[in-house]
Backbone as ProteinMPNN parsed JSONL, in Angstrom:
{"seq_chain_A": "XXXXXXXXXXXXXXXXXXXXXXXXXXXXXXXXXXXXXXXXXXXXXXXXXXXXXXXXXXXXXXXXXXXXXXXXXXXXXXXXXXXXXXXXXXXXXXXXXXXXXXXXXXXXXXXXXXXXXXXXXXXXXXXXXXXXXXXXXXXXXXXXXXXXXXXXXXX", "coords_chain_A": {"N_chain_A": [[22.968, 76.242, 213.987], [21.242, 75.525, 216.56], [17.859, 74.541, 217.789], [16.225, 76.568, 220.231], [15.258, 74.787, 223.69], [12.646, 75.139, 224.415], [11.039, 76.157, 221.943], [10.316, 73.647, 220.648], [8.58, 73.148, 222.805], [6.585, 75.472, 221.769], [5.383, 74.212, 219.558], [2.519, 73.355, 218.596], [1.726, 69.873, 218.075], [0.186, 66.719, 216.015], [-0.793, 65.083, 217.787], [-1.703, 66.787, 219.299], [-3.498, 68.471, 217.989], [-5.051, 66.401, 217.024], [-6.101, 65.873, 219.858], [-7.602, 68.05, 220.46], [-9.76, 67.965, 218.586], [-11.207, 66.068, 218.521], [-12.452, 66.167, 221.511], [-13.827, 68.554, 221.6], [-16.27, 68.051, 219.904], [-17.377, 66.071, 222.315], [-17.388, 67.21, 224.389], [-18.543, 70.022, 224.361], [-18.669, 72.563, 226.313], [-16.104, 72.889, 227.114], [-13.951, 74.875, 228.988], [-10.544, 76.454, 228.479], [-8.045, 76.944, 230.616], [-5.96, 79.651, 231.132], [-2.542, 78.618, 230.15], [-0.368, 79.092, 232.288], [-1.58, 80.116, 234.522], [-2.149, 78.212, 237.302], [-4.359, 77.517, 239.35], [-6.517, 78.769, 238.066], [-6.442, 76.953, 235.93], [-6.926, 74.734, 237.225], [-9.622, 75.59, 238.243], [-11.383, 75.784, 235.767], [-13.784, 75.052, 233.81], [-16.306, 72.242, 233.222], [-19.554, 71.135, 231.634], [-21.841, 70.929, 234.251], [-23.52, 69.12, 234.337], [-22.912, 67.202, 232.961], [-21.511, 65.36, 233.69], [-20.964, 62.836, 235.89], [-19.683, 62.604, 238.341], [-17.329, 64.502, 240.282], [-13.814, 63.765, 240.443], [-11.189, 64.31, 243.798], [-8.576, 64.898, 245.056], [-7.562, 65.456, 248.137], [-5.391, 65.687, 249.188], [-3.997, 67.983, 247.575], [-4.235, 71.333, 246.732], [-4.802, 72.407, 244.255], [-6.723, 70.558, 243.3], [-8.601, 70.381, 245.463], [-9.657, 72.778, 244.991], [-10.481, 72.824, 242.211], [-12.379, 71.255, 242.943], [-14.192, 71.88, 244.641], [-15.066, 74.739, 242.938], [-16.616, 73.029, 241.045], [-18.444, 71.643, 242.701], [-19.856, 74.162, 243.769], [-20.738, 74.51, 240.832], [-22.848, 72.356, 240.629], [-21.885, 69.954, 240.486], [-21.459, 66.823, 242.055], [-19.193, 65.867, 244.36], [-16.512, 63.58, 244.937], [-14.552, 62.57, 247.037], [-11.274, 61.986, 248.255], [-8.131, 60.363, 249.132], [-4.949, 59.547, 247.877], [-5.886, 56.825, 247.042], [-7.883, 55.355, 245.304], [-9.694, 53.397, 245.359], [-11.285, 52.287, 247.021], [-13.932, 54.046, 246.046], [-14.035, 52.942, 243.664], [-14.414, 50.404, 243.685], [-17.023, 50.223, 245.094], [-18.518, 51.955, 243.887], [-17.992, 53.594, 241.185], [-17.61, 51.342, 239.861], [-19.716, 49.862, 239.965], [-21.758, 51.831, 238.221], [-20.6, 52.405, 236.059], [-20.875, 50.102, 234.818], [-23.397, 49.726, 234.469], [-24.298, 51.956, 233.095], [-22.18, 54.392, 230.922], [-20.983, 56.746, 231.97], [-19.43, 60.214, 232.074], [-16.598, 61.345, 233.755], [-14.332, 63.566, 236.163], [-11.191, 65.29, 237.099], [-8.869, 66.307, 239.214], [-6.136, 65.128, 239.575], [-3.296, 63.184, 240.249], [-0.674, 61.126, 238.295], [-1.152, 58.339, 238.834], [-4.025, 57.979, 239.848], [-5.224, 58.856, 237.902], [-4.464, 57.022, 235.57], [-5.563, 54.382, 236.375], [-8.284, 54.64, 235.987], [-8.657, 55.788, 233.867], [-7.983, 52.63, 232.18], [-9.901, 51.347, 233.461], [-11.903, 52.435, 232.248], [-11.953, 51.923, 229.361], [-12.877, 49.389, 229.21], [-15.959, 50.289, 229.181], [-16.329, 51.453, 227.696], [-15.81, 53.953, 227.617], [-13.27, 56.911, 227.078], [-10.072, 58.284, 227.467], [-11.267, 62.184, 227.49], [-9.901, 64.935, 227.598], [-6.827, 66.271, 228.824], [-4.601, 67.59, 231.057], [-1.632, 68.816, 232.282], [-1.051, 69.947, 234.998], [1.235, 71.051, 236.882], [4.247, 72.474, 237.434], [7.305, 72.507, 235.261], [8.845, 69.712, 236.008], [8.344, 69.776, 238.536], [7.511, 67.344, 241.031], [4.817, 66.021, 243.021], [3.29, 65.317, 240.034], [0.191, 67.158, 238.724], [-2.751, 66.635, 237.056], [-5.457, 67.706, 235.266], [-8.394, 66.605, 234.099], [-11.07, 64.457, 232.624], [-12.969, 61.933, 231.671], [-15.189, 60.231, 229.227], [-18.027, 59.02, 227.262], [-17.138, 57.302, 224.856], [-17.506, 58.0, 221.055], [-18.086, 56.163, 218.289], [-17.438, 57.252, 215.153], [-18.58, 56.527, 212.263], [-17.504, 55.085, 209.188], [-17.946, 55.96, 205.715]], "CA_chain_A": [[22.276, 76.646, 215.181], [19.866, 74.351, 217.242], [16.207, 75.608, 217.782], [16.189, 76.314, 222.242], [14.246, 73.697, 223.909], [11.246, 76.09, 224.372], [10.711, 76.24, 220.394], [9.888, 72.658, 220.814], [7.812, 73.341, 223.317], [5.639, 76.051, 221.705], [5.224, 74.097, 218.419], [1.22, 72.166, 218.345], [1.858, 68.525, 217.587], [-0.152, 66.027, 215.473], [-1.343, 64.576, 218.979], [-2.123, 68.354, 220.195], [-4.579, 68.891, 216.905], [-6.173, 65.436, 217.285], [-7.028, 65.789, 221.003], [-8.641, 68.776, 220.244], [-10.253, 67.882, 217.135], [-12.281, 64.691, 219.1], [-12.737, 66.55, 222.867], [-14.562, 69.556, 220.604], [-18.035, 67.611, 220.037], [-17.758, 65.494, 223.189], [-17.518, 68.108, 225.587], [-18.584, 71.791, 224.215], [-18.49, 73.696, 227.543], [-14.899, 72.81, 228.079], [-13.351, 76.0, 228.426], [-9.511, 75.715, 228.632], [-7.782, 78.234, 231.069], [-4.235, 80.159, 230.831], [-1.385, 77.616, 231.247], [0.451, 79.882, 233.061], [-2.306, 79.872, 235.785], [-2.519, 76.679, 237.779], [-5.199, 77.27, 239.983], [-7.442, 79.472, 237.033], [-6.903, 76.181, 234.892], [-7.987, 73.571, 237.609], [-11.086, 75.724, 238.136], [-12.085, 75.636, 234.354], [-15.27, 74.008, 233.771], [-17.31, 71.529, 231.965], [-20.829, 71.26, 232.323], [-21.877, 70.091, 235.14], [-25.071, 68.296, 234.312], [-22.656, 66.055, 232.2], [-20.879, 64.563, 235.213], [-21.314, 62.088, 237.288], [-18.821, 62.91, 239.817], [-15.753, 64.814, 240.21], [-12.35, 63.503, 242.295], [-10.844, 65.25, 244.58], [-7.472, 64.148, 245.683], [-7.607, 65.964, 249.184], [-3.784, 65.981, 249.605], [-3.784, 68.944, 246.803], [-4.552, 72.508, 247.039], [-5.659, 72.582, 243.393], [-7.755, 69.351, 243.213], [-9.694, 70.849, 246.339], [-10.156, 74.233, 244.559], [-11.347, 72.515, 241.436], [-13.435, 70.085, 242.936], [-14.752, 73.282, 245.031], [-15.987, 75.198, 242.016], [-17.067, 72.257, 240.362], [-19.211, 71.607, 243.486], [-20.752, 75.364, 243.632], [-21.929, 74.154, 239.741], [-23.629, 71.796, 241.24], [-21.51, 68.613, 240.337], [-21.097, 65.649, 242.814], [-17.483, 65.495, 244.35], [-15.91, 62.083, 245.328], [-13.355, 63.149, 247.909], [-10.375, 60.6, 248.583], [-6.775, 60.569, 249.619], [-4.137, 58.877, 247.061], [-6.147, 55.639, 247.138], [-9.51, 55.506, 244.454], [-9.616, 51.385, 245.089], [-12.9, 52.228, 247.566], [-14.657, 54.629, 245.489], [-14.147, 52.068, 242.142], [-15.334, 49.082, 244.027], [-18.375, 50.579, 246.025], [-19.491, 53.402, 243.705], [-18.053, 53.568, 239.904], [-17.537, 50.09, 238.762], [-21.49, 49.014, 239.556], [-22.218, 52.741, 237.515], [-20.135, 52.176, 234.251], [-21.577, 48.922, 234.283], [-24.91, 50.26, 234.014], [-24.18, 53.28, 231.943], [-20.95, 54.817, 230.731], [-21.036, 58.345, 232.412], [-18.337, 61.218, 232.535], [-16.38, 61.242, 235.278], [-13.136, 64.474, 235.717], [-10.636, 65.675, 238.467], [-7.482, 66.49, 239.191], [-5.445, 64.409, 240.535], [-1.987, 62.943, 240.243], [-0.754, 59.829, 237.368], [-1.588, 56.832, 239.519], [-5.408, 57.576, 239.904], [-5.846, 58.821, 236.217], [-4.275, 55.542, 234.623], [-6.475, 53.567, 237.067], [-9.697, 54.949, 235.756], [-8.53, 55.557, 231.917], [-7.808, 51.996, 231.827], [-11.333, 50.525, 233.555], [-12.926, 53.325, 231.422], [-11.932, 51.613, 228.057], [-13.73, 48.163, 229.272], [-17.346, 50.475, 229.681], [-16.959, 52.463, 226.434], [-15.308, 55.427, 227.786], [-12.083, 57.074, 226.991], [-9.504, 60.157, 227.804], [-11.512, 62.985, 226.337], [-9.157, 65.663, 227.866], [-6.07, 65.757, 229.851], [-4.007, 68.854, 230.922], [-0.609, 69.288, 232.947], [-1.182, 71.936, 235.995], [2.414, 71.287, 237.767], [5.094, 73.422, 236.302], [7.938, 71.512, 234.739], [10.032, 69.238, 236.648], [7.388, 69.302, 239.758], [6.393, 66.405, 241.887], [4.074, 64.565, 241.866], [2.714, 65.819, 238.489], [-1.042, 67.176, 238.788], [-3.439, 67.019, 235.824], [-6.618, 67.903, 235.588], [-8.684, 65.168, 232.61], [-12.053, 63.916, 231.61], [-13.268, 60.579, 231.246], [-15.807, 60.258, 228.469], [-18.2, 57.548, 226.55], [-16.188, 57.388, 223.476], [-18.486, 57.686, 220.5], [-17.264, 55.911, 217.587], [-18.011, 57.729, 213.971], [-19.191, 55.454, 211.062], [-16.895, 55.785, 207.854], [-19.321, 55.261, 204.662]], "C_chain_A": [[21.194, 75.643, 215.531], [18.872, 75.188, 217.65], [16.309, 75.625, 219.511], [14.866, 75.527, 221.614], [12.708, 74.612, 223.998], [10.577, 76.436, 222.819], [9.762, 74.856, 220.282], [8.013, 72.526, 221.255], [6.193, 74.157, 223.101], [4.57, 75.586, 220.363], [3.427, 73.168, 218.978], [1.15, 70.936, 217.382], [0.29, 68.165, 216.735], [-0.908, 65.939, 216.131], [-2.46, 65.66, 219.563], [-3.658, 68.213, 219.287], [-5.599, 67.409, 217.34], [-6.78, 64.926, 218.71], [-7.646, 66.725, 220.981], [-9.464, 68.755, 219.601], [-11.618, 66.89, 218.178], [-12.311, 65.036, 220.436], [-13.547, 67.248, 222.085], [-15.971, 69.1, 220.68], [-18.164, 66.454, 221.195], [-18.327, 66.594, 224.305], [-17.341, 69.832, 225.273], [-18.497, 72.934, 224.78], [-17.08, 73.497, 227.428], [-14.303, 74.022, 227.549], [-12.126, 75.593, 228.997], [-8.891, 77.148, 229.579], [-6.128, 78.612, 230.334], [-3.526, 79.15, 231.034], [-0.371, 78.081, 231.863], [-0.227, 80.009, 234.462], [-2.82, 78.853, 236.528], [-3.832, 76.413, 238.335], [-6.674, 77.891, 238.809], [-7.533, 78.327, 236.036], [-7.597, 75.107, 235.546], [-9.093, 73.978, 238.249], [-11.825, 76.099, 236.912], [-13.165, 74.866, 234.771], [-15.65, 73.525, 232.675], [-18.456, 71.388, 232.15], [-21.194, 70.32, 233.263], [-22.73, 69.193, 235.088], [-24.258, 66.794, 233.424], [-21.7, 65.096, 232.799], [-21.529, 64.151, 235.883], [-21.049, 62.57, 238.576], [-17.481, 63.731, 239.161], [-14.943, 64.626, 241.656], [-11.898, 64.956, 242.669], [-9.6, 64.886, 245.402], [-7.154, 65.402, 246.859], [-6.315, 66.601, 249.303], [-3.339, 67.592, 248.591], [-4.566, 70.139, 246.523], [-5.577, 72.624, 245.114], [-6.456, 71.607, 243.119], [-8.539, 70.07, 244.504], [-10.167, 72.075, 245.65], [-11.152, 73.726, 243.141], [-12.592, 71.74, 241.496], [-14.844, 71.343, 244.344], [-15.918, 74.182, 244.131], [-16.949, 74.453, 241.241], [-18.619, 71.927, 241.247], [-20.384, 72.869, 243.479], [-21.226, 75.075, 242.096], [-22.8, 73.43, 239.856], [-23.542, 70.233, 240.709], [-21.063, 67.998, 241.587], [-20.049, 65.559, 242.969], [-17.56, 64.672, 245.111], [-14.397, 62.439, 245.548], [-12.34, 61.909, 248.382], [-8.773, 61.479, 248.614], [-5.573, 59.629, 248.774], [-4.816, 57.701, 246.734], [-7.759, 55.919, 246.291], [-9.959, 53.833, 244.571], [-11.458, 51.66, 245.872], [-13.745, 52.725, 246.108], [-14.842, 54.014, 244.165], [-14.83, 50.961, 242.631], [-16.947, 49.14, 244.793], [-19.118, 51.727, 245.08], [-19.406, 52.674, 241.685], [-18.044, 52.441, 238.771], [-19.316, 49.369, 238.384], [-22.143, 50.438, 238.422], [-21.995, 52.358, 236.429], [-20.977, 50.919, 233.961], [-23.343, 48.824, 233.881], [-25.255, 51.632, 232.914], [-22.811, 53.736, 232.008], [-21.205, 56.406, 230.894], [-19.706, 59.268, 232.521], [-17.786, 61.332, 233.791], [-14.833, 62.274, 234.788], [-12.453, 64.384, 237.151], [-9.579, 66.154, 238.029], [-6.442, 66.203, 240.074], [-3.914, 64.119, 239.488], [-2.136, 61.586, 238.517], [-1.513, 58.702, 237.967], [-3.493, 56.951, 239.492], [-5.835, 57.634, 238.498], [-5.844, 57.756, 235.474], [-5.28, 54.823, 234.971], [-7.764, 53.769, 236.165], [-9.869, 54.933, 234.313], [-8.544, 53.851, 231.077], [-9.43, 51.147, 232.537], [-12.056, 51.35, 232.582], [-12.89, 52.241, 229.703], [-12.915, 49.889, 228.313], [-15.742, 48.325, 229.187], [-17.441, 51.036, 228.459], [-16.783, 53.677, 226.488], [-13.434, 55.857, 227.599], [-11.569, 58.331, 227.694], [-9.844, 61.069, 227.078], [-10.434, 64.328, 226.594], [-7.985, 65.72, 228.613], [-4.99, 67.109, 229.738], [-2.849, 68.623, 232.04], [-0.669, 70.589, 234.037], [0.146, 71.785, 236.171], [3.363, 71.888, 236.571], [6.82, 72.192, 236.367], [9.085, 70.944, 235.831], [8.935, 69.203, 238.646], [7.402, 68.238, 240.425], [5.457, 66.39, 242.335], [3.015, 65.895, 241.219], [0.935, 66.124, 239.024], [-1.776, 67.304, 237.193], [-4.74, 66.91, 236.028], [-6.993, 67.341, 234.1], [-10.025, 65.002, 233.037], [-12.06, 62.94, 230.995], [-14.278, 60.665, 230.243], [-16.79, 59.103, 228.008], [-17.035, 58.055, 225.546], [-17.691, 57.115, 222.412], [-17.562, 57.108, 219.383], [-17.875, 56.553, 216.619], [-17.925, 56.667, 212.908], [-18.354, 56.015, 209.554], [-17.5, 55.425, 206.7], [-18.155, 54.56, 203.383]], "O_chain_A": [[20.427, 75.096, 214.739], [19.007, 76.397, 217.839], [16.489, 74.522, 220.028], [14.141, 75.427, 220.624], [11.772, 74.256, 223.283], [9.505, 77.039, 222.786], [8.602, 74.947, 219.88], [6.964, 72.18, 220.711], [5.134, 73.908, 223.676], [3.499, 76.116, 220.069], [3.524, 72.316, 219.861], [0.677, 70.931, 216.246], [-0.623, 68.99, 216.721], [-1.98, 66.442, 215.795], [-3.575, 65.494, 220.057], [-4.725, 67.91, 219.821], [-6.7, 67.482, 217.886], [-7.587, 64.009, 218.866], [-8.682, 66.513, 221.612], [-10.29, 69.631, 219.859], [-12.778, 67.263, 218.35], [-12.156, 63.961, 221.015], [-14.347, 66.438, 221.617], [-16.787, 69.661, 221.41], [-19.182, 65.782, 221.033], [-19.427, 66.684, 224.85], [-16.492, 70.624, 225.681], [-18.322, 74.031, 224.249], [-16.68, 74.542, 227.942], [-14.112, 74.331, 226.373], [-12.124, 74.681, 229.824], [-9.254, 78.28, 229.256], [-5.459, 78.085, 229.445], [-3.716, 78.578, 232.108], [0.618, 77.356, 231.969], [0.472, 80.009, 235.476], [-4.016, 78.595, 236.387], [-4.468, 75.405, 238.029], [-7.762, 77.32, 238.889], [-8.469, 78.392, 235.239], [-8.539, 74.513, 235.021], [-9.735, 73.124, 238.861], [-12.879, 76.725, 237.034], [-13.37, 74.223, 235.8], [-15.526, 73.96, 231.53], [-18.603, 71.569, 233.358], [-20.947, 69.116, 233.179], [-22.658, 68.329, 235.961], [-24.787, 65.692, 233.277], [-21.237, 64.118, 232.212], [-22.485, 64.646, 236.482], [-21.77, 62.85, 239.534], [-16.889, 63.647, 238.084], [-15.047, 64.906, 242.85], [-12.065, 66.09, 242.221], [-9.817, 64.55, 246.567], [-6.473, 66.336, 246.438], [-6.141, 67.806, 249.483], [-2.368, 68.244, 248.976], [-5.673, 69.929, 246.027], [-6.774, 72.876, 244.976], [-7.243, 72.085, 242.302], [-9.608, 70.368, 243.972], [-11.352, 72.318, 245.879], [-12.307, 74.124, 242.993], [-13.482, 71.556, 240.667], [-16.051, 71.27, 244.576], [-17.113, 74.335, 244.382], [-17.962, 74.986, 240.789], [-19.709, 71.943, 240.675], [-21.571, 72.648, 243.24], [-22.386, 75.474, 241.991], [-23.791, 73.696, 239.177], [-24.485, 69.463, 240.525], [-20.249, 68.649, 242.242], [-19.416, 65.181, 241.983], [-18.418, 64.675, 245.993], [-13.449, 62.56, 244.772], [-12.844, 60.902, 248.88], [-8.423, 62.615, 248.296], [-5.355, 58.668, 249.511], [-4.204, 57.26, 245.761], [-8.619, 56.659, 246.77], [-10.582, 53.278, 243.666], [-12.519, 51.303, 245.36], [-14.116, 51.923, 245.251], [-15.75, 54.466, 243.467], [-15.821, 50.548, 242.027], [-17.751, 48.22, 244.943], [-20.134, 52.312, 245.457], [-20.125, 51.871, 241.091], [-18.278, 52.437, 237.562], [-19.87, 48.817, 237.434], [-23.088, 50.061, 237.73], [-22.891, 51.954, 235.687], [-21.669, 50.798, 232.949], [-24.093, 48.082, 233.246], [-26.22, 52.004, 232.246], [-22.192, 53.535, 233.053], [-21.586, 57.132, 229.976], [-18.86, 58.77, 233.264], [-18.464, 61.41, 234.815], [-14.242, 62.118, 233.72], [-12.863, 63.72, 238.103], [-9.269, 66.413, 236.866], [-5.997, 66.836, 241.031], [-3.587, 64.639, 238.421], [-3.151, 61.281, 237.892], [-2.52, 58.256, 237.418], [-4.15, 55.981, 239.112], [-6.563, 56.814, 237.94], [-6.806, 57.394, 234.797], [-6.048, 54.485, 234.071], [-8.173, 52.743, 235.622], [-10.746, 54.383, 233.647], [-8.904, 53.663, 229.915], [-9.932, 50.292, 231.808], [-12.985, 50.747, 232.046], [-13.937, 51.984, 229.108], [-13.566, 49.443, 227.368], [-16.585, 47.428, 229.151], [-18.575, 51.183, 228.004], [-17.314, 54.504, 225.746], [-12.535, 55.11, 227.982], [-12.236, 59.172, 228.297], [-9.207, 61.238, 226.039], [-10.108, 64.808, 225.508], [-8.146, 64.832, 229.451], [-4.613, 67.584, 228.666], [-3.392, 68.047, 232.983], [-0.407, 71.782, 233.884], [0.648, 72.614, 235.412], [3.288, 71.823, 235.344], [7.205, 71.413, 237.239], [9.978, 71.615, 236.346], [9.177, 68.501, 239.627], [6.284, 68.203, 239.911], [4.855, 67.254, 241.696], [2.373, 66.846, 241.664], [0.443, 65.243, 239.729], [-1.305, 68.027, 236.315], [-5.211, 66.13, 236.856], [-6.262, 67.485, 233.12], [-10.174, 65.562, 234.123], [-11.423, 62.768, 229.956], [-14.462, 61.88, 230.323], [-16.372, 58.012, 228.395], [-16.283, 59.027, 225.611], [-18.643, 56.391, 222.702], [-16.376, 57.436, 219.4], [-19.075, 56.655, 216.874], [-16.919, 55.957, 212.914], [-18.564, 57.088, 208.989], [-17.617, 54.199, 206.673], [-18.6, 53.956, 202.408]]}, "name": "protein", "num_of_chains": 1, "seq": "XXXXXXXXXXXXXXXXXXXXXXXXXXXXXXXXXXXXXXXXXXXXXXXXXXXXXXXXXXXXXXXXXXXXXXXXXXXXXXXXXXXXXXXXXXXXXXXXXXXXXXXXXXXXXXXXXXXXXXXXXXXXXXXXXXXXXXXXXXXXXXXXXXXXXXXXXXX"}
């Protein structure tokens, strides 16, 4: 007998344990919602005082709802339309370069890579990263958390 693909699915990887293990003391507010509820997980929260900004990919009903509540906490939203090239060259690239600050949203692949990959040049990494769209979707939404990265000292 073969295990159904959903066995797979319910098992908590290696990967699973060690993104929780190192998000845990970066970001202690993060509460995680149902994953059965799309819009109840991209209005989860993190504290807001520990954000810079949060995106807002306009084109998407749950990136406006999260970047909505996130707003009533009284975090900074950075509103844009598939394209983050302004808001990196006029806003976040002169920031990181002066301090490595948190930055979240929920947006699609293309802006997350963008930002995960200037993030690792400032000292920041992916501290969280979640799947809203239900399987087989287009275009994929995830809602993530940029971070400093701290490194720990092994004696």
């Amino acid at each position: 007998l073969k295990p159904s693909p959903s066995w797979r699915a319910a098992m908590t990887t290696r990967r699973d344990f060690l993104q929780m293990a190192l998000t845990a003391p970066i970001l202690p507010s993060l509460r995680l919602a149902a994953p059965d509820s799309r819009i109840e997980a991209a209005s989860g929260h993190t504290d807001p005082a520990s954000l810079y900004t949060v995106l807002c990919d306009e084109r998407f009903a749950e990136s406006v709802a999260f970047a909505e509540e996130m707003s009533r906490r009284g975090t900074p939203v950075t509103r844009f339309r598939g394209d983050i090239t302004d808001f990196w060259y006029r806003d976040l690239s002169q920031r990181w370069k002066a301090e490595a600050v948190a930055i979240a949203g929920v947006t699609t692949h293309g802006p997350l890579f963008c930002l995960e990959r200037w993030g690792w040049d400032h000292g920041l990494r992916l501290a969280y990263r979640q799947d809203l769209s239900a399987a087989g979707e287009h275009p994929t939404l995830i809602m993530w958390v940029i971070a400093p990265y701290r490194r720990t000292e092994r004696a």
